[in-house]
Steps between C-alpha positions, in 0.01 A plus 500: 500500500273489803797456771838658542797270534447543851200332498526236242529211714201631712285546153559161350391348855197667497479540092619189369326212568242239304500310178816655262537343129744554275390610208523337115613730222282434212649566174322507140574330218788796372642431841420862624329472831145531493402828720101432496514140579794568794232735639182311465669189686584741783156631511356127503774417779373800721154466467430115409711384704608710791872507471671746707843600360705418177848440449579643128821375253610239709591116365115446402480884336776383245701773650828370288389497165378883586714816441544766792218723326259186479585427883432846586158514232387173717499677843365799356193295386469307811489790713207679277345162426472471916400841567511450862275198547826268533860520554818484316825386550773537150750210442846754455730168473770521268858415494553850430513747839462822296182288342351471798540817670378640165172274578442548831526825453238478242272309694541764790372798275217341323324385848574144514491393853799276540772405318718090521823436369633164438800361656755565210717197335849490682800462286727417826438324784692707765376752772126395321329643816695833545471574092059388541522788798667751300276404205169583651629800721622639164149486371296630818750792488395627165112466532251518819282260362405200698720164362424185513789224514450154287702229484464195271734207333486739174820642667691245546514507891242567756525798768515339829261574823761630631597755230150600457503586857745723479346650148190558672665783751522737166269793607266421120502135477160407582481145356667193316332239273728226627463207253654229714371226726315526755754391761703901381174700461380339870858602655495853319159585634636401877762755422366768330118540480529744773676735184410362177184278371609146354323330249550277191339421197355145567111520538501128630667609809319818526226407744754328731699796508246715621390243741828387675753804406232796551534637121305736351641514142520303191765640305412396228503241193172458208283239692296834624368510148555139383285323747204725523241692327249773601255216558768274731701656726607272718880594524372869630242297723735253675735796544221710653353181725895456606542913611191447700592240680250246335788224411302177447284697286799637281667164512242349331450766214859440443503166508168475229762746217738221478325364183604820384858511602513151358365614152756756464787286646445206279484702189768751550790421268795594740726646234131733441392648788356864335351356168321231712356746747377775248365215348276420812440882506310474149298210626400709802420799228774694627784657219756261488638543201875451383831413648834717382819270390681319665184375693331182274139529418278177535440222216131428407519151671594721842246727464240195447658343800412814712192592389320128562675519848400860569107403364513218773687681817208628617487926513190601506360813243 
């Protein structure tokens, strides 16, 4: 690590900042994950398309249909496969603790930059704050590594402003991904930005949150990769236009990607969220490749669906 545990808030203010995607798994067609294609997205992520930091074995990386060793293989690869020319922050979720202390300890000695941890599923309703405190103390005592709070609906609650308020005064939480509406991420970053960085994983909403809530991280979902190419790089140009100050002029490169958005969107089967992006990761000439059980892969007729719509949305090569 670059920072003591001292320092890790101070770091990720200065550190941790720009475009952040979270990253696809691909596996081949034995299921094992494929190691060459993994790296060569990375590498066309970097250097085609400018994206600063990567959030490894999260929701999108397939992180539950992976064993411990495959979770630690992935950050392994991501922090080679970066070699210093973008960041990393490891998904250690489970609904194990000794899981993901094992994790984030593994993150911390093989140079990733940041760790997050997913709110864990509650089996009792009772003292839900106090036991969320205790849960994320537990963790920052075991590892120095800067962590990264997320909440989402996956859970089966959502961590209030409040709550995340309070979370934010532990000395190595540096961030949250807080998937909730805008209404909670708006309050949280009244209460806390002075301590932690807030973000969430919708790109529509990205531009506006730099604009009226001042913030200088996307952390993180696919659209990084989805909706350009090394030739059209308009999500990394509206972002750039925005953090200079140039807002008309990155409203309306944001604006002109919503034939893009609205390719994806219309053609996403909801019950197939990973098949149906690493499917529009082959059309870009990225790896896509396979998705691991109990995630569905696409029919023929959805593949044909996608493909016209991708052909017409407008990315330019």
């Amino acid at each position: 690590m670059k920072y003591d545990r001292k320092s890790a808030k101070s770091h990720a203010r200065e550190h941790m900042r720009g475009i952040w995607a979270a990253a696809l798994m691909p596996f081949r067609e034995d299921l094992s994950i494929d190691e060459e294609g993994f790296r060569a997205n990375i590498d066309h992520w970097i250097e085609g398309l400018g994206i600063d930091g990567f959030f490894i074995a999260g929701k999108q990386g397939e992180f539950f249909s992976m064993s411990v060793d495959e979770r630690k293989r992935s950050f392994d690869l991501a922090v080679s496969a970066c070699d210093g020319r973008a960041q990393t922050i490891m998904s250690c979720s489970d609904q194990n603790m000794d899981v993901v202390i094992d994790l984030a300890r593994h993150a911390q000695a093989c140079g990733a930059d940041y760790i997050v941890v997913h709110a864990p599923v509650l089996h009792f309703y009772k003292k839900q704050d106090e036991t969320l405190i205790r849960y994320y103390e537990t963790i920052a005592d075991k590892v120095d590594i800067g962590m990264a709070l997320w909440s989402h609906p996956d859970s089966g609650y959502l961590m209030s402003p409040e709550l995340c308020n309070r979370l934010a005064d532990i000395e190595t939480v540096v961030a949250i991904k807080y998937s909730v509406p805008r209404e909670m991420y708006a309050e949280l970053t009244r209460l806390a930005s002075d301590r932690i960085l807030v973000s969430t994983a919708s790109e529509e909403e990205w531009l506006d949150n730099i604009i009226e809530l001042g913030w200088q991280l996307y952390l993180c979902s696919s659209p990084p990769y989805l909706i350009q190419t090394a030739a059209d790089r308009r999500m990394r140009d509206y972002t750039d236009a925005a953090f200079a100050g140039n807002f008309e002029e990155a409203r309306k490169i944001r604006d002109s990607l919503d034939p893009v958005r609205n390719a994806l969107r219309s053609t996403r089967p909801a019950e197939k969220p990973h098949a149906h992006q690493k499917y529009w990761q082959e059309l870009l000439g990225q790896t896509g490749g396979r998705v691991r059980p109990p995630c569905l892969e696409l029919t023929e007729a959805e593949k044909s669906a996608t493909r016209t719509a991708f052909e017409a949305c407008g990315l330019k090569f």
